[in-house]
C-alpha positions as CSV (number, residue, x, y, z in Angstrom):
1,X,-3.6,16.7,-36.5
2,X,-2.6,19.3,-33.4
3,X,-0.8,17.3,-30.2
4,X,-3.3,17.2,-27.3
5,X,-2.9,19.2,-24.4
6,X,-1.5,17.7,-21.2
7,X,-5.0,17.6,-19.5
8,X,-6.3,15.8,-22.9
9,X,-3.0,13.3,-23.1
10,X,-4.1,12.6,-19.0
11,X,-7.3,11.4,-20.1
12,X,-6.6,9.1,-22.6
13,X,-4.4,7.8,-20.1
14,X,-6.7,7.3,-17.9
15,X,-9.0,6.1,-20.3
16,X,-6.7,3.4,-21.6
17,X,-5.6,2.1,-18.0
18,X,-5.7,-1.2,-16.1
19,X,-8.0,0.3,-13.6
20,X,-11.1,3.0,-15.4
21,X,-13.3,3.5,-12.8
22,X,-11.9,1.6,-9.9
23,X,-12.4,3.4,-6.4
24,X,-9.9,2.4,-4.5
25,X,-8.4,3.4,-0.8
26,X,-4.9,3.7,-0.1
27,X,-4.2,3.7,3.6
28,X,-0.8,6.0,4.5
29,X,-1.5,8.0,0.8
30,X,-0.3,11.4,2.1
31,X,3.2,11.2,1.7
32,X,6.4,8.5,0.9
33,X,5.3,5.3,-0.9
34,X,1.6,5.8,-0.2
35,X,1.6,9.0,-2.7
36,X,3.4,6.7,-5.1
37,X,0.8,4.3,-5.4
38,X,-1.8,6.9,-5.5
39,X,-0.4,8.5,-8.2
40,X,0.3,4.9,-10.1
41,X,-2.7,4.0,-9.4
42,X,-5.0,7.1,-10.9
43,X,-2.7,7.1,-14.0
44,X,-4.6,3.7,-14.6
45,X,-7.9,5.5,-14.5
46,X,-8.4,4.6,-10.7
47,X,-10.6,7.1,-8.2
48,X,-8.2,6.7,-5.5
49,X,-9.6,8.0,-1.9
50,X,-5.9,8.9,0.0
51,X,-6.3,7.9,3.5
52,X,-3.4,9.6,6.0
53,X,-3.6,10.4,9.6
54,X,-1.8,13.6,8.3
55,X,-4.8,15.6,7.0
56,X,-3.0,18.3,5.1
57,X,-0.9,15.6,3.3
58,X,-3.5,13.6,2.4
59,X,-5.1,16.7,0.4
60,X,-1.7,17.5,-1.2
61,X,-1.8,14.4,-2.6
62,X,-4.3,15.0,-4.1
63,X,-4.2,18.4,-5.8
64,X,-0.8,17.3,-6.5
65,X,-1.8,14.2,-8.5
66,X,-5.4,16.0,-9.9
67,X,-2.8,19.1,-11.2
68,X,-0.9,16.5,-12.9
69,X,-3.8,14.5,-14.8
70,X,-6.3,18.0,-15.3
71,X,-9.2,15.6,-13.6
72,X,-10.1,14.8,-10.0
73,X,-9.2,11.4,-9.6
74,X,-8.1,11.6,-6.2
75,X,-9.4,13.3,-2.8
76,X,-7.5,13.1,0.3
77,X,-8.9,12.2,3.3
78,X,-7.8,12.6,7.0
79,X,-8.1,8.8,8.9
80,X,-6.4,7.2,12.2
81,X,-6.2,3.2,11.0
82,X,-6.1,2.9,15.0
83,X,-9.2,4.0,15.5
84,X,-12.3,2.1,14.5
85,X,-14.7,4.9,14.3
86,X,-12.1,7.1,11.9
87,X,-11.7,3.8,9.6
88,X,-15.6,3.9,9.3
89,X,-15.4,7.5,8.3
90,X,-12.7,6.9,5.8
91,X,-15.2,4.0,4.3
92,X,-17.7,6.6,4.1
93,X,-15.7,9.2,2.7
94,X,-14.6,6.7,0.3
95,X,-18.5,5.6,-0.9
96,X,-19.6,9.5,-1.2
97,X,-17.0,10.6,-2.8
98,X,-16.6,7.6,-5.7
99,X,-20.0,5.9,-4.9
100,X,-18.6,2.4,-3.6
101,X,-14.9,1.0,-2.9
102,X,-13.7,-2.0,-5.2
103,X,-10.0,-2.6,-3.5
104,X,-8.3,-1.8,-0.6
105,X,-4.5,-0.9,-0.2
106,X,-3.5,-1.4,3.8
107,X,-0.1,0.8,3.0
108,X,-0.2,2.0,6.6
109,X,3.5,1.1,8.9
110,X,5.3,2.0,11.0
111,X,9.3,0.1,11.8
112,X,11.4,1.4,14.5
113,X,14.8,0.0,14.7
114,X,15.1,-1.1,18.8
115,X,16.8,-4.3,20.1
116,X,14.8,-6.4,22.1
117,X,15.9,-5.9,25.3
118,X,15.0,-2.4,24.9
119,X,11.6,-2.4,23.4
120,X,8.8,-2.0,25.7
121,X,6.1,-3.1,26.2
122,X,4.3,-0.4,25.1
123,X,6.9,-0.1,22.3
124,X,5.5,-3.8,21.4
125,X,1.9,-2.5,21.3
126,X,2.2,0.7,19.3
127,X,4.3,-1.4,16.5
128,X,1.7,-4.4,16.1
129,X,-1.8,-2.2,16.3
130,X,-0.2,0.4,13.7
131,X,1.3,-2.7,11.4
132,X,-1.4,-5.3,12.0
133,X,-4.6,-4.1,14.1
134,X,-4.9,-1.5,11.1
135,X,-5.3,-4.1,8.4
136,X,-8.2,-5.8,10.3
137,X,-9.9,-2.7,11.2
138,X,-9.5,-1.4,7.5
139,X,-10.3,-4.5,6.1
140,X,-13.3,-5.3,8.4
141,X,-14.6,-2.2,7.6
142,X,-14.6,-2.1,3.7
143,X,-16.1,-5.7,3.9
144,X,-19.6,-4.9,3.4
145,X,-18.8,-2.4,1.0
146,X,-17.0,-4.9,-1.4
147,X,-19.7,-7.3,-0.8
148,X,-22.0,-5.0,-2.0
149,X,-20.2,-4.4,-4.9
150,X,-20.4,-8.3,-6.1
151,X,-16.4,-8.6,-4.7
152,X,-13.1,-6.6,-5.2
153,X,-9.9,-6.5,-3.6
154,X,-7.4,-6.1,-0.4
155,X,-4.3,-6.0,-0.8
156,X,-2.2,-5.7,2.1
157,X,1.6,-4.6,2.6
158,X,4.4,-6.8,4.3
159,X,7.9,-7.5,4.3
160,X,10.8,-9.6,2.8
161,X,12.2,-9.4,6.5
162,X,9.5,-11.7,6.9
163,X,11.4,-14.6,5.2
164,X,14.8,-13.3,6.5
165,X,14.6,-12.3,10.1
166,X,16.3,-9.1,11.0
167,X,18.2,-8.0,14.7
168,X,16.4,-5.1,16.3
169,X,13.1,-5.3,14.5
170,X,11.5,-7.9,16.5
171,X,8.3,-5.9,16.7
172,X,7.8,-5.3,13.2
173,X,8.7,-7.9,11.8
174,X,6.6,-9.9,14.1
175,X,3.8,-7.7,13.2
176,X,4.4,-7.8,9.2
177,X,4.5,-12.0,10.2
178,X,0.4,-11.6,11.2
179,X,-0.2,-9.5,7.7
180,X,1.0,-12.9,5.6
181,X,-1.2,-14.8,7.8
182,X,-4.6,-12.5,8.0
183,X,-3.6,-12.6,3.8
184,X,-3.8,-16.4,3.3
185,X,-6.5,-17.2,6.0
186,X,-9.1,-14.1,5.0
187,X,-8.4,-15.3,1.1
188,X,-10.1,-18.5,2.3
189,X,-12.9,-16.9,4.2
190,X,-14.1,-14.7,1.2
191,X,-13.3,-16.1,-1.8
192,X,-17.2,-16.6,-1.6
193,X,-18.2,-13.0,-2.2
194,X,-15.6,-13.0,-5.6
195,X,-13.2,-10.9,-2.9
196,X,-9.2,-11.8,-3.3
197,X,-7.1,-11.1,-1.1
198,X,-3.0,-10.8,-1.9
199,X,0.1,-9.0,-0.1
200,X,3.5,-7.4,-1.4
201,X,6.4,-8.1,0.6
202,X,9.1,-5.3,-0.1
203,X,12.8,-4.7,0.4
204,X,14.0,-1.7,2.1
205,X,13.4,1.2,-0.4
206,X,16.0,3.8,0.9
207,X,16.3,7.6,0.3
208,X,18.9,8.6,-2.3
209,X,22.5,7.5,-1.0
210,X,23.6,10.9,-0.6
211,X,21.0,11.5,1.9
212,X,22.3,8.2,4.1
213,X,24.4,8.1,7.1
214,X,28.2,6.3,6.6
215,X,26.5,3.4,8.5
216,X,23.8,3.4,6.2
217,X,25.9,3.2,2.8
218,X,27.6,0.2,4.2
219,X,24.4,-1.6,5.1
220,X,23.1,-0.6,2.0
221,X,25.9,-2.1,-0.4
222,X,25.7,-5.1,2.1
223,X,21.7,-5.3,1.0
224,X,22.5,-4.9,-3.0
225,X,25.3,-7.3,-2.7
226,X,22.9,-10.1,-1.6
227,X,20.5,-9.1,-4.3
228,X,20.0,-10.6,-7.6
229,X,19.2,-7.3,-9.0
230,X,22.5,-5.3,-7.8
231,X,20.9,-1.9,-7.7
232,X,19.1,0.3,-4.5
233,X,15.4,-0.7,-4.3
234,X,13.1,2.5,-5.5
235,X,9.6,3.2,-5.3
236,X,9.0,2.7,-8.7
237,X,9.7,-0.6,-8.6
238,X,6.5,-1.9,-6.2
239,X,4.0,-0.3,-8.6
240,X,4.1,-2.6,-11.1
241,X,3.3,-5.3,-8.3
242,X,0.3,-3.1,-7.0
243,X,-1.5,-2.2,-10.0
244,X,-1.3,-5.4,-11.4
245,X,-2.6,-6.9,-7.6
246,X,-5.3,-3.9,-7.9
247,X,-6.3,-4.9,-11.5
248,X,-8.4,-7.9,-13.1
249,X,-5.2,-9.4,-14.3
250,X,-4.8,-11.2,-10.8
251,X,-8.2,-11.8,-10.7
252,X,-7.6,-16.1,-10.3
253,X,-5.0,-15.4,-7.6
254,X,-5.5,-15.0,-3.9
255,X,-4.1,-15.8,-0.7
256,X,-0.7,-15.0,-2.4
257,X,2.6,-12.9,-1.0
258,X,4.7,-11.6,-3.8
259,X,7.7,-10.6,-2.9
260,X,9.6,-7.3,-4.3
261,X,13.2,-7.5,-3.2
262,X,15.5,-7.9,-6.3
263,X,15.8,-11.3,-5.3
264,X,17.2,-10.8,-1.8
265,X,14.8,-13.5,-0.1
266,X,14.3,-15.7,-3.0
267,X,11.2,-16.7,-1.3
């Protein structure tokens, strides 16, 4: 019996995945996490649309992750989360591309670090309609699409600094606040239509240590040493938690925030 070829081995992955079939939009899947989850996600057998206000990195995603599997099972598609007429376009995209949408990832964030007394007003703004006004727009959007479907999924990201509190991140953490609040109280409005809705809450996943200031280090060990899990935070370790919110193993919970943080909020 020959070994199959990496396109063949791709497909049986795919094949054999948590997800065959299931179109799904990550929002911010050009670059950083976002491409993470993208790539996690198609490895299940997903049709991912990757959603980034960054055009170009939104289609390197993509050939990146379709070079790696042999198939398409990704296309990368430019979208402002701001803007309500660019998240209808990325809905679109999404339904002729894959024919329908079945989940929703609202990846998109943005977190300054700026003590209060120096954040703006217009500071305030930007931070709560890139961290929150996006997850209702995207959500709003891909409503009818799931309800057409017979239901599906939103998952939405937050943060452990929601449980913790953090000095100079009023904004976003107020922001991230409103995300475990539109989770729990959308759950409730359409559990009806067989649509769940969940949220991660993450730790800080840093760049490798040798690419952090002194400062950082310190915060850093300061962070691991509170953990229960006494090790940096990597991407790797929030896929598990998305596929399995993406999948129909989490199919009788909704309304939920599970928290990724080795332990550091115990929440």
């Amino acid at each position: 019996m020959t070994e199959p070829t990496l396109q063949e081995a791709a497909q049986m992955t795919i094949a054999a995945g948590r997800l065959p079939g299931k179109v799904i939009i990550v929002t911010g899947g050009g670059s950083n996490l976002g491409r993470h989850y993208c790539a996690a996600l198609a490895a299940e057998g997903a049709l991912v649309v990757a959603a980034d206000i960054n055009g170009p990195e939104a289609l390197e995603t993509a050939e990146r992750i379709n070079t790696i599997f042999g198939v398409t099972r990704v296309v990368g598609v430019q979208a402002d989360v701001t803007d309500e007429a660019s998240v209808a376009g990325m809905v679109s995209a999404a339904v002729e591309a894959f024919g329908g949408v079945d989940v929703l990832l609202n990846n998109v964030g943005t977190y300054p670090h700026v003590n209060f007394e120096d954040i703006t007003y217009e500071d305030w703004r930007k931070v709560i309609t890139v961290n929150l006004d996006s997850v209702f727009l995207c959500s709003k959007a891909v409503l009818p699409v799931l309800k057409e479907r017979g239901g599906g999924k939103i998952i939405n990201v937050a943060t452990n600094l929601v449980w913790i509190g953090l000095a100079g991140m009023v904004h976003y953490i107020a922001a991230k606040g409103g995300v475990v609040a539109f989770t729990r109280s959308l759950a409730r409005e359409l559990g009806d239509y067989g649509i769940t809705v969940n949220a991660i809450a993450p730790g800080a996943v840093p760049p490798s240590v040798e690419n952090l200031a002194p400062d950082s280090v310190q915060r850093l060990e300061s962070i691991i040493g509170h953990q229960t899990v006494k090790r940096p935070q990597t991407p790797e370790d929030l896929l598990g938690a998305v596929v399995f919110l993406a999948s129909s193993d989490s199919d009788f919970i909704s309304g939920q925030i599970l928290t990724v943080d080795g332990g550091l909020a115990n929440h």
